[in-house]
DSSP file (Angstrom, degrees, kcal/mol; ACC not computed):
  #  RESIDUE AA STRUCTURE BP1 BP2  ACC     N-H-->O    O-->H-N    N-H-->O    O-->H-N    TCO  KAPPA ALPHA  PHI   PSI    X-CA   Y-CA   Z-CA
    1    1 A X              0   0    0      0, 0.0     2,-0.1     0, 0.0     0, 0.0   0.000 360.0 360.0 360.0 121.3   -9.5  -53.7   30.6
    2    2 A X        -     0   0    0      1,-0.0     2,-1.1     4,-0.0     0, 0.0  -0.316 360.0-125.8 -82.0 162.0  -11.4  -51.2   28.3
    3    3 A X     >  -     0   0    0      1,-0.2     4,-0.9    -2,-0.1     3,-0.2  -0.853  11.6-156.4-114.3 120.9  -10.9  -50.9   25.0
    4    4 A X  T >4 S+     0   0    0     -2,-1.1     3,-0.6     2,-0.2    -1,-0.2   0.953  90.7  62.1 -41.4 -69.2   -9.9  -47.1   23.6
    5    5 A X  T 34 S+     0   0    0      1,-0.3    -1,-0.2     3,-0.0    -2,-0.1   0.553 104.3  49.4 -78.8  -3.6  -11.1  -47.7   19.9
    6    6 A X  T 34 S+     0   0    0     -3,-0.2    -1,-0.3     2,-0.1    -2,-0.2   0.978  85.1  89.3 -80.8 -52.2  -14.7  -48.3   21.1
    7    7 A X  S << S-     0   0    0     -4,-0.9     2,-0.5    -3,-0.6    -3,-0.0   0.176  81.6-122.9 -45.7 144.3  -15.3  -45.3   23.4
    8    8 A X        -     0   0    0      0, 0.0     2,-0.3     0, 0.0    -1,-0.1  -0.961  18.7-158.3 -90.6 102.8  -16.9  -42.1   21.1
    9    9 A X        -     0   0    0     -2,-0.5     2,-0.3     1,-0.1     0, 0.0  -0.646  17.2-125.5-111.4 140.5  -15.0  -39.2   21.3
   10   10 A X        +     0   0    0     -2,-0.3     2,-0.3     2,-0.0    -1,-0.1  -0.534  56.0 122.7 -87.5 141.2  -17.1  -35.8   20.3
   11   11 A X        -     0   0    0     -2,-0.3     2,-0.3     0, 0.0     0, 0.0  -0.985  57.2 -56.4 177.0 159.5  -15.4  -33.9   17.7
   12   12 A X        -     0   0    0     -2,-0.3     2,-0.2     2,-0.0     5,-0.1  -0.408  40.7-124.2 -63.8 121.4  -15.7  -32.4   14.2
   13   13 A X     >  -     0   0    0     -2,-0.3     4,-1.0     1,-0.1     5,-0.3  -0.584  27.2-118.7 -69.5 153.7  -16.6  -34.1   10.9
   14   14 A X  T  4 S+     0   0    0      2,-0.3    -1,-0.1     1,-0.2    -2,-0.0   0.386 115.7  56.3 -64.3  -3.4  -14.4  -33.8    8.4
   15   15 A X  T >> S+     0   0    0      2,-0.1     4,-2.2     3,-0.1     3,-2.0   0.888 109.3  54.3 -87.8 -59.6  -17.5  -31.7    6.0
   16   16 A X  H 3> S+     0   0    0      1,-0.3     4,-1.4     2,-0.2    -2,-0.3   0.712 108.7  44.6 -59.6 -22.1  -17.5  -29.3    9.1
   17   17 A X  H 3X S+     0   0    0     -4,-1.0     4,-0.7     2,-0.2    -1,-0.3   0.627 117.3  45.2-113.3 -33.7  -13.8  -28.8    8.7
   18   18 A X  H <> S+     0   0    0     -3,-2.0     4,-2.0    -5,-0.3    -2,-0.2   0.959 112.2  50.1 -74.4 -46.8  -14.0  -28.3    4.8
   19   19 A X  H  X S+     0   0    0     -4,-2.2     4,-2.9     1,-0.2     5,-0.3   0.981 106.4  53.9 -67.6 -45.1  -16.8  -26.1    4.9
   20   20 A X  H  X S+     0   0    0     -4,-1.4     4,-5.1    -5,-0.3     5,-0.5   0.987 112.4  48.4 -37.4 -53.9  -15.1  -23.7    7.7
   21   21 A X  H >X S+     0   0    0     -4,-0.7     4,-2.2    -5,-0.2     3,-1.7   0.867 104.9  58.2 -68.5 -72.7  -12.0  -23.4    5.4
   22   22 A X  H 3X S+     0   0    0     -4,-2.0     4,-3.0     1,-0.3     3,-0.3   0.678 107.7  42.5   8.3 -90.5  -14.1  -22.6    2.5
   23   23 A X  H 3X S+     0   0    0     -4,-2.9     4,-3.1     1,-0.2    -1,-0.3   0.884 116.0  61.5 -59.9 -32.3  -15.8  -19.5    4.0
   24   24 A X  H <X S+     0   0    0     -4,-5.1     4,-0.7    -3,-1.7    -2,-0.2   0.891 108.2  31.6 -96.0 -11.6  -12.4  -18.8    5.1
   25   25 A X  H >X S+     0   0    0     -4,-2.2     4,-3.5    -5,-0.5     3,-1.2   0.930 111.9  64.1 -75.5 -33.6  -10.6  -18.5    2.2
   26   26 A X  H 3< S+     0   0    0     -4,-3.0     4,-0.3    -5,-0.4     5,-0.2   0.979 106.3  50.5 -30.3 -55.8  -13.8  -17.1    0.5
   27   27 A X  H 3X S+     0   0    0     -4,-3.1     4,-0.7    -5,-0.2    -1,-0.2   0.662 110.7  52.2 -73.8  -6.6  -13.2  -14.1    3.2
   28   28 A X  H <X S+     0   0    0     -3,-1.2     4,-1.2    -4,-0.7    -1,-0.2   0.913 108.0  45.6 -86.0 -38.4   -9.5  -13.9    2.1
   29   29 A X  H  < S+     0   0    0     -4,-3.5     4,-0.2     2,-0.2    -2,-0.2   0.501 107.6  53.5 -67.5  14.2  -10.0  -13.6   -1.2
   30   30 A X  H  4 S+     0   0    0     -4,-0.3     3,-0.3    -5,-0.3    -1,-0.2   0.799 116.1  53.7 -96.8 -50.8  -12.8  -10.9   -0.8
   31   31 A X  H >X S+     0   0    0     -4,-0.7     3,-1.6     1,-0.2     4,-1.3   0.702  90.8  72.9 -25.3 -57.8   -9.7   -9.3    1.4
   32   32 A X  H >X S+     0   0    0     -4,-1.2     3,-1.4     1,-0.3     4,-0.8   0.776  87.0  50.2 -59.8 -63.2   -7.2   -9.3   -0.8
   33   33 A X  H 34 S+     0   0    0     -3,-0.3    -1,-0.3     1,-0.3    -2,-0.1  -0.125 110.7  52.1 -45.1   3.4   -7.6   -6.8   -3.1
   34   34 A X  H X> S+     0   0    0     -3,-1.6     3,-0.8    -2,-0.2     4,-0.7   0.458 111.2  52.9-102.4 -50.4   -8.3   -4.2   -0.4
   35   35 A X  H <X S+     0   0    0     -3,-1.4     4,-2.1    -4,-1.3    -2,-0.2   0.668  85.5  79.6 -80.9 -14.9   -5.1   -5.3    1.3
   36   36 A X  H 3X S+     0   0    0     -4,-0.8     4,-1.8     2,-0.2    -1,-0.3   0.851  88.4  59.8 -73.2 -20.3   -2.4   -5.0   -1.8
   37   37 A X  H <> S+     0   0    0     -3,-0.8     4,-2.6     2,-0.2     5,-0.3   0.995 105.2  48.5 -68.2 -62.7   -2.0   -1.3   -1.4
   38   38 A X  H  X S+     0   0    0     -4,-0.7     4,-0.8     1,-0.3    -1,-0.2   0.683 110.0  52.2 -15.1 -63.1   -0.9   -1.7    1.8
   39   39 A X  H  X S+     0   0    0     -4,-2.1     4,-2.0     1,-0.2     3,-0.3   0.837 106.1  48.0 -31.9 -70.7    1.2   -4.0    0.8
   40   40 A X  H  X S+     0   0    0     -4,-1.8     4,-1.7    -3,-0.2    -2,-0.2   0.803 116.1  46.3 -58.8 -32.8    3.0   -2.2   -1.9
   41   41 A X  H  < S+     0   0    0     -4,-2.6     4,-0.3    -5,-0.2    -1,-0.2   0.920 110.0  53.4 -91.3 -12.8    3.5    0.8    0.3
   42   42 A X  H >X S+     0   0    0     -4,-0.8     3,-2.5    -3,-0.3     4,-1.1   0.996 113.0  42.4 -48.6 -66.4    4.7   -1.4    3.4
   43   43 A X  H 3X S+     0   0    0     -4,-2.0     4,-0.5     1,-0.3    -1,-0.2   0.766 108.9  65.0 -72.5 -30.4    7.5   -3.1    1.1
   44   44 A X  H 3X S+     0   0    0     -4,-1.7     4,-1.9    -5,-0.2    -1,-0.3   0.648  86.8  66.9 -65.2 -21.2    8.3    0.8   -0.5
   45   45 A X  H <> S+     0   0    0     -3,-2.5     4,-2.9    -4,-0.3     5,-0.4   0.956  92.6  66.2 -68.6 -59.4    9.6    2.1    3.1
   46   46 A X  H >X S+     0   0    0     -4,-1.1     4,-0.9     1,-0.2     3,-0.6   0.624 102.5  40.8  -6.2-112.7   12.3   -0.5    2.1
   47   47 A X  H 3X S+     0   0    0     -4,-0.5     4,-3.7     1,-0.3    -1,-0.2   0.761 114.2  60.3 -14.5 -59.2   13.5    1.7   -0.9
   48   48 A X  H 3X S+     0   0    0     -4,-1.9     4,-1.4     1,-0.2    -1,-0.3   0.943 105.6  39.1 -29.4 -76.8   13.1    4.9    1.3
   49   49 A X  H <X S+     0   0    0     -4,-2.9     4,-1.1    -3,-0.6    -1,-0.2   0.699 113.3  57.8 -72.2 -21.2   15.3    4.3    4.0
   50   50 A X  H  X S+     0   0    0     -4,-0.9     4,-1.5    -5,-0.4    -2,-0.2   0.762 109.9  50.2 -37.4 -54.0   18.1    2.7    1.4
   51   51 A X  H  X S+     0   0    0     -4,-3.7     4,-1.0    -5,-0.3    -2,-0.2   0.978 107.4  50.8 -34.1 -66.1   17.8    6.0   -0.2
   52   52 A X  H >X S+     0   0    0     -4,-1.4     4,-1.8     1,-0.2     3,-1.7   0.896 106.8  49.1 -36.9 -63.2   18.3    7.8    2.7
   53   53 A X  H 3X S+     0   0    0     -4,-1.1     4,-2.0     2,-0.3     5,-0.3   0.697 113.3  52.4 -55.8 -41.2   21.4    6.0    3.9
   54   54 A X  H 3< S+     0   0    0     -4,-1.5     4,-0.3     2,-0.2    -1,-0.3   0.819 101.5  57.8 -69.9 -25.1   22.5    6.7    0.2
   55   55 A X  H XX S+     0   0    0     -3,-1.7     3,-2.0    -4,-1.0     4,-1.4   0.991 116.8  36.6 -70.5 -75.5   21.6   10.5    0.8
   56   56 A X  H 3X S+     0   0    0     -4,-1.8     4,-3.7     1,-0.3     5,-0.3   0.862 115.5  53.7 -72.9 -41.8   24.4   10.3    4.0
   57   57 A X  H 3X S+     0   0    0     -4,-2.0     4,-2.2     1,-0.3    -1,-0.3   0.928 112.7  43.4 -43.8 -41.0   26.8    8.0    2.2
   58   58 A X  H <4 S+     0   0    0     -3,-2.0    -1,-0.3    -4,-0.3    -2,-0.3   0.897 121.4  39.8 -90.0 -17.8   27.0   10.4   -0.7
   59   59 A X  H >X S+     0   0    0     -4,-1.4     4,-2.8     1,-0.2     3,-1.0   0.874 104.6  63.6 -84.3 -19.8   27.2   13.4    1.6
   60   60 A X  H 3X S+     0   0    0     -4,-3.7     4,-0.9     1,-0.3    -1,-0.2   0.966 117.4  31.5 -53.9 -45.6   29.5   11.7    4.0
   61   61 A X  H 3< S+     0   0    0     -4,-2.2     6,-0.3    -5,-0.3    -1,-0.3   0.008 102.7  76.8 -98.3  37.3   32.0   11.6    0.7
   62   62 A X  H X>>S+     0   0    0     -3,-1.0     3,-5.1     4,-0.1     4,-3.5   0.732 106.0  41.1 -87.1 -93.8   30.5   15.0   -0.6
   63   63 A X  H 3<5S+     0   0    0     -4,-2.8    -2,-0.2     1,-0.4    -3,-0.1   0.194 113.4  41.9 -69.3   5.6   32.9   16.2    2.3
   64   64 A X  T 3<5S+     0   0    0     -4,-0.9    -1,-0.4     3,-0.2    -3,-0.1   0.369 131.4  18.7 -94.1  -7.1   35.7   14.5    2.3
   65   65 A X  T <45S-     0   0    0     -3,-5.1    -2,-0.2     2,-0.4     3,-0.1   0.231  98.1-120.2-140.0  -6.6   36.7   14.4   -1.7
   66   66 A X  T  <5S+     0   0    0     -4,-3.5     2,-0.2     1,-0.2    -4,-0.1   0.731  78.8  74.6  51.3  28.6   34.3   17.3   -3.0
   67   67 A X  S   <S-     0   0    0     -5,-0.5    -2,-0.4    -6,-0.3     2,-0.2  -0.681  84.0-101.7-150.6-179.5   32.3   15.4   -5.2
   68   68 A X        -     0   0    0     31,-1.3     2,-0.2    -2,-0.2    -6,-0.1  -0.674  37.9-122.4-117.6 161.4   29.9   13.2   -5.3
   69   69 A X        -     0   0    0     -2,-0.2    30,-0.2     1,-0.1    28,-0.1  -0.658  12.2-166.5-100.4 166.8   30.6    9.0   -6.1
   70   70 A X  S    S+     0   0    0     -2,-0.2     2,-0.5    28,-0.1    25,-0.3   0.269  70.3  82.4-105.7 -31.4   29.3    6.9   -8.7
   71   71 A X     >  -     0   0    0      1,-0.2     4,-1.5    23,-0.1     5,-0.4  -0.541  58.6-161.9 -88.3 132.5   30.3    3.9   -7.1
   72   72 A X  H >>>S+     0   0    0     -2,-0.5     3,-3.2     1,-0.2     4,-1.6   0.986  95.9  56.6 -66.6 -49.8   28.3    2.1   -4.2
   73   73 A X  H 345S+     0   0    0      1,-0.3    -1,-0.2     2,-0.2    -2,-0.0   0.837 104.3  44.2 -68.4 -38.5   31.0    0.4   -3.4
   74   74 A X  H 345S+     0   0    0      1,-0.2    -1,-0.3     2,-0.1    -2,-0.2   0.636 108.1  63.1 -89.0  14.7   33.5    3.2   -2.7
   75   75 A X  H <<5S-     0   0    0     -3,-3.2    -2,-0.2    -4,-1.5    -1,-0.2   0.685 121.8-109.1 -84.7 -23.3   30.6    5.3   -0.6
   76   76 A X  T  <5S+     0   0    0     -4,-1.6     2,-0.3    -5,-0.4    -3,-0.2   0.754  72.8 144.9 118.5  -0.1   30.8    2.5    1.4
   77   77 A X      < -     0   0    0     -5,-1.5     2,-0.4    -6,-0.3    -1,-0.2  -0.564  31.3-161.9-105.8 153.7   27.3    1.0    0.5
   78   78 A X        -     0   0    0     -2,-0.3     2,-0.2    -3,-0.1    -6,-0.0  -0.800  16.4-139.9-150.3  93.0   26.9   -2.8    0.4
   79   79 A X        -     0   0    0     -2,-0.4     3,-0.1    14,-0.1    13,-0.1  -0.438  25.4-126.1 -55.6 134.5   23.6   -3.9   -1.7
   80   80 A X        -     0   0    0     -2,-0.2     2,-0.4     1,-0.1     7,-0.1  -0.070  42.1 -79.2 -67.9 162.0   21.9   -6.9    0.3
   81   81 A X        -     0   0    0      5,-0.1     8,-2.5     1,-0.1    -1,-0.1  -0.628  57.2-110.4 -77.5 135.9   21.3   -9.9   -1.7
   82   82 A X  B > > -a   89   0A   0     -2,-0.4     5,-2.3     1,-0.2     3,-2.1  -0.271  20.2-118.6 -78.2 153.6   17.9   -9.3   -4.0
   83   83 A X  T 3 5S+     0   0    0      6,-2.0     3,-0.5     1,-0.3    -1,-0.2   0.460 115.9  63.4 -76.0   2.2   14.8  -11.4   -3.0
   84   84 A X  T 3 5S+     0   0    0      1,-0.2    -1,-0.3     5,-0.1    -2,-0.1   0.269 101.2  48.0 -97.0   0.9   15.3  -12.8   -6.8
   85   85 A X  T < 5S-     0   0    0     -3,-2.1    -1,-0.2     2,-0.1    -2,-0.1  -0.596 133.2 -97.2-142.8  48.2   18.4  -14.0   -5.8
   86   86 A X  T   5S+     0   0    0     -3,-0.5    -3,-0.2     1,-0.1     2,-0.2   0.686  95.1 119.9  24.0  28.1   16.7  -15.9   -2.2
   87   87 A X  S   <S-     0   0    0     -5,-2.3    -2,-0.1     2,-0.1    -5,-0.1  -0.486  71.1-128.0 -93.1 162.8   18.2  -12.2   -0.3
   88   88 A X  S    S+     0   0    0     -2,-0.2     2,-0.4    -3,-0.1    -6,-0.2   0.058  72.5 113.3 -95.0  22.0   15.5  -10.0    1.4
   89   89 A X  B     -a   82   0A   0     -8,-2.5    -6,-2.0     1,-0.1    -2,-0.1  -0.746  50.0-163.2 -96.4 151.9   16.2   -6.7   -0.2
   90   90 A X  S    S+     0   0    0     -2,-0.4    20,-1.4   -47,-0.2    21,-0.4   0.322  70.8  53.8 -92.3   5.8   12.9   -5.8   -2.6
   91   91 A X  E    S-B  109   0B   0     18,-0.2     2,-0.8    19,-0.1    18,-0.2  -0.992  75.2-133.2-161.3 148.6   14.7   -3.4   -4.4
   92   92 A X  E     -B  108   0B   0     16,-2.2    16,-0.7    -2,-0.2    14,-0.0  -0.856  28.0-146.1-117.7 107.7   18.0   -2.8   -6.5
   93   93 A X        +     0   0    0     -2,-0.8     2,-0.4    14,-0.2    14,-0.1  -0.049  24.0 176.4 -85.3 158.7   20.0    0.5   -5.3
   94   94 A X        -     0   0    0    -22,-0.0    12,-2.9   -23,-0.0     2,-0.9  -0.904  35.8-131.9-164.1 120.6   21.9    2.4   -8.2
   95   95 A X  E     +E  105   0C   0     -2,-0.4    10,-0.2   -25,-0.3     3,-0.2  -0.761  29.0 176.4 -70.7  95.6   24.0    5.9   -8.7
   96   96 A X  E     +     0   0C   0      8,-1.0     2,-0.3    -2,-0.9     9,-0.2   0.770  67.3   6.2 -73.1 -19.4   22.2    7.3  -12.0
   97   97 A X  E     +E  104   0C   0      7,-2.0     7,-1.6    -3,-0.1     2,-0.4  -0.905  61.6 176.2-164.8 132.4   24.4   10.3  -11.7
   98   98 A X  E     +E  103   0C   0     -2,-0.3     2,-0.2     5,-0.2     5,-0.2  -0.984  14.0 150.7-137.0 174.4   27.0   11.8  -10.0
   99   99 A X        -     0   0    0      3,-1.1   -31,-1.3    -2,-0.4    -2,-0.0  -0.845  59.3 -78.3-157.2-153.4   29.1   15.0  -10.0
  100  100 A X  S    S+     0   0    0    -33,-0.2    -1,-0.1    -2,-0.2     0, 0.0   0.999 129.4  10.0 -65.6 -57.4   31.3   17.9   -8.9
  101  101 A X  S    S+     0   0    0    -34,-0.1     2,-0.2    -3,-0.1    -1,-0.1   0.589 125.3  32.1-134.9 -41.5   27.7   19.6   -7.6
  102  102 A X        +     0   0    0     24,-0.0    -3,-1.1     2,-0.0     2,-0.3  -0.857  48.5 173.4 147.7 114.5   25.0   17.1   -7.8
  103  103 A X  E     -E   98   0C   0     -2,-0.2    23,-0.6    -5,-0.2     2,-0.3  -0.882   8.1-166.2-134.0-168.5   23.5   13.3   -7.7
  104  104 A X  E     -EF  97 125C   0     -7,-1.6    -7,-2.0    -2,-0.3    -8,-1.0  -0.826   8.1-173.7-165.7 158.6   20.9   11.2   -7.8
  105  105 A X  E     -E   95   0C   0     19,-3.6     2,-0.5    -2,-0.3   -10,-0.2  -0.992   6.4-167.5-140.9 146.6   20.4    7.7   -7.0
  106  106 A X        -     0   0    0    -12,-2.9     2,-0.5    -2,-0.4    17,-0.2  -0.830  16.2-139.2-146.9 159.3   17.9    5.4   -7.3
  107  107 A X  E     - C   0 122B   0     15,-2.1    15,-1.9    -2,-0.5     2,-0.5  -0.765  16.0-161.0-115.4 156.3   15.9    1.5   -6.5
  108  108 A X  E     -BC  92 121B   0    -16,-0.7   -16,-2.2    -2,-0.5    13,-0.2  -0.992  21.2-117.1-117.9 101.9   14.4   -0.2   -8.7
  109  109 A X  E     -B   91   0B   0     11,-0.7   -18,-0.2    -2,-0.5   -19,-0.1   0.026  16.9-170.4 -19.1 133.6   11.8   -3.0   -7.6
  110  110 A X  S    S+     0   0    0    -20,-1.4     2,-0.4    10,-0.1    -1,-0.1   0.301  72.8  64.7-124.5  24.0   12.9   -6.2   -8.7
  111  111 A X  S    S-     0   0    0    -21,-0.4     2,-0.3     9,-0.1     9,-0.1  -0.830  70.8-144.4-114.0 154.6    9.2   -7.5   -7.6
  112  112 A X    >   -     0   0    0     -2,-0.4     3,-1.7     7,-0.1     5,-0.2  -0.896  22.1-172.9 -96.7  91.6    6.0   -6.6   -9.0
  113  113 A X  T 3  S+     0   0    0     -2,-0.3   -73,-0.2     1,-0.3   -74,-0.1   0.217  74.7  33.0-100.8  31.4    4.3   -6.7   -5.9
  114  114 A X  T 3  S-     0   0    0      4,-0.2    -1,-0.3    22,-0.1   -78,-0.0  -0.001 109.0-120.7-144.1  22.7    0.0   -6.2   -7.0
  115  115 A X  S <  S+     0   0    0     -3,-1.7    -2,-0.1     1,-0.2     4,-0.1   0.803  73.0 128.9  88.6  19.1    1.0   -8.1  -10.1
  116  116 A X  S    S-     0   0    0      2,-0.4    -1,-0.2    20,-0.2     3,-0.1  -0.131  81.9-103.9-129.4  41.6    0.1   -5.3  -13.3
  117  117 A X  S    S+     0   0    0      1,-0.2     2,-0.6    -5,-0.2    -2,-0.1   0.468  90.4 112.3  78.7  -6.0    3.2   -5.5  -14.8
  118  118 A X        -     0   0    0     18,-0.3    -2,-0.4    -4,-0.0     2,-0.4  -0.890  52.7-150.3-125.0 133.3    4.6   -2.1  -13.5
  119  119 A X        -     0   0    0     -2,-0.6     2,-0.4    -7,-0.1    -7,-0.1  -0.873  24.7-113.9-109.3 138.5    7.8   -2.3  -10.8
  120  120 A X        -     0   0    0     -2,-0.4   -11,-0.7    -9,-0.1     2,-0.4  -0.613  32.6-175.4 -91.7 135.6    8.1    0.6   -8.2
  121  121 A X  E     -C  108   0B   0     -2,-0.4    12,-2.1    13,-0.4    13,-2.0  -0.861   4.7-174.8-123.7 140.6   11.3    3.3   -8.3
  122  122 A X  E     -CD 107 132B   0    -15,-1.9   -15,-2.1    -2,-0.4    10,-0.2  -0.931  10.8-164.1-114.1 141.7   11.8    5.9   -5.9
  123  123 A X        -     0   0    0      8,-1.9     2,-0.3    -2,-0.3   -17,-0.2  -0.391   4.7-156.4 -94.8-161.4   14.8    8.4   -6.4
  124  124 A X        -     0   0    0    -19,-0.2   -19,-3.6     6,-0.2     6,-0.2  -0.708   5.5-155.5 179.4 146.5   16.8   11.0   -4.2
  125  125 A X  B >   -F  104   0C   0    -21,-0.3     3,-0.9    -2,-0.3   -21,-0.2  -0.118  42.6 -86.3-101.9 174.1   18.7   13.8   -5.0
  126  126 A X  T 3  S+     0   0    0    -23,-0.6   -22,-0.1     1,-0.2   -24,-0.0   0.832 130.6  54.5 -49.1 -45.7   21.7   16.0   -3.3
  127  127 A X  T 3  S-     0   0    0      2,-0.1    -1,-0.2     1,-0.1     3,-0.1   0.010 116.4-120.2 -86.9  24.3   18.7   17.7   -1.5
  128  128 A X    <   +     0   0    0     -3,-0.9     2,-0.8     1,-0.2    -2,-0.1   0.565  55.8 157.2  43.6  38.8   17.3   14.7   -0.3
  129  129 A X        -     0   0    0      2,-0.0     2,-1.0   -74,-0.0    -1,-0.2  -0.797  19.4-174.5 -97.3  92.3   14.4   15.1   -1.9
  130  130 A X        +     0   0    0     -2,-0.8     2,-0.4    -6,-0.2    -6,-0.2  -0.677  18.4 152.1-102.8  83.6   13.4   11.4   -1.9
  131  131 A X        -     0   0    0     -2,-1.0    -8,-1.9   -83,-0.0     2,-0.5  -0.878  46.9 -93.0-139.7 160.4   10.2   11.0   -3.9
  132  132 A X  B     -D  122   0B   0     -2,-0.4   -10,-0.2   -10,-0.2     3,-0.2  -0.649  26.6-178.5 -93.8 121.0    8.4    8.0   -6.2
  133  133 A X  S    S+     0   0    0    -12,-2.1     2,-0.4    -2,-0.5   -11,-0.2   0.871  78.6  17.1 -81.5 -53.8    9.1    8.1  -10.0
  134  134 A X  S    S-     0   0    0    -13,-2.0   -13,-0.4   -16,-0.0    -1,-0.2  -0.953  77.7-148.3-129.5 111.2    6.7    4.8  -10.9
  135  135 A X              0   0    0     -2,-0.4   -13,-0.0    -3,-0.2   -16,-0.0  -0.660 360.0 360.0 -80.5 154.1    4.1    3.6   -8.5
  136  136 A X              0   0    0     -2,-0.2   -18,-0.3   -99,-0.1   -20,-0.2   0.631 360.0 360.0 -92.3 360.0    3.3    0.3   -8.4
């Protein structure tokens, strides 16, 4: 009967194994800091298309009441739970104004996602003119 624990099995030392991770986190953090714009404008499409959808909500009840709402709830709009609150939305939708003629709405980060202290808000208008108030 042969015995397993003698036999030499070819394989990595545990220094080759350290050192590999090493250079590769070295090459993420050289990375990173290229890659957070990216980031920030990926996670901003978010805000966009919640906008949008607020754009049609408010126009949907534009034409049926002849005004614009103030309330998310009675367009019809149902805020996701906020990633600050273990939800996946990045961004906290809000009616700043509405009227006979006129809105605007807007999201609010509730991340700072590159980390300098400033969170990004996109608005939109009646004319669906959907454009970014604070970059991050």
């Amino acid at each position: 009967m042969k015995k397993f624990w003698n036999n030499k099995v070819n394989g990595f030392t545990l220094a080759e194994l350290l050192v590999v991770l090493v250079i590769i986190g070295i090459l993420v953090l050289l990375a990173l800091p290229n890659l957070m714009p990216m980031i920030s404008k990926t996670k901003s499409t978010e805000a966009q298309l919640q906008l949008e959808h607020i754009y049609s909500l408010e126009k949907n009840y534009f034409y049926v009441h002849s005004k614009y709402c103030e309330s998310l709830q009675d367009m019809g709009f149902e805020q996701e739970k906020l990633s600050t609150e273990g939800g996946p939305a990045n961004y906290k939708i809000e009616v700043v104004q509405a009227g006979p003629n006129t809105f605007k709405a807007k999201a609010t980060a509730v991340v700072d996602f590159d980390g300098d202290g400033t969170f990004n808000t996109w608005e939109v208008n009646e004319l669906k003119e959907i454009k970014e108030t604070t970059k991050d």
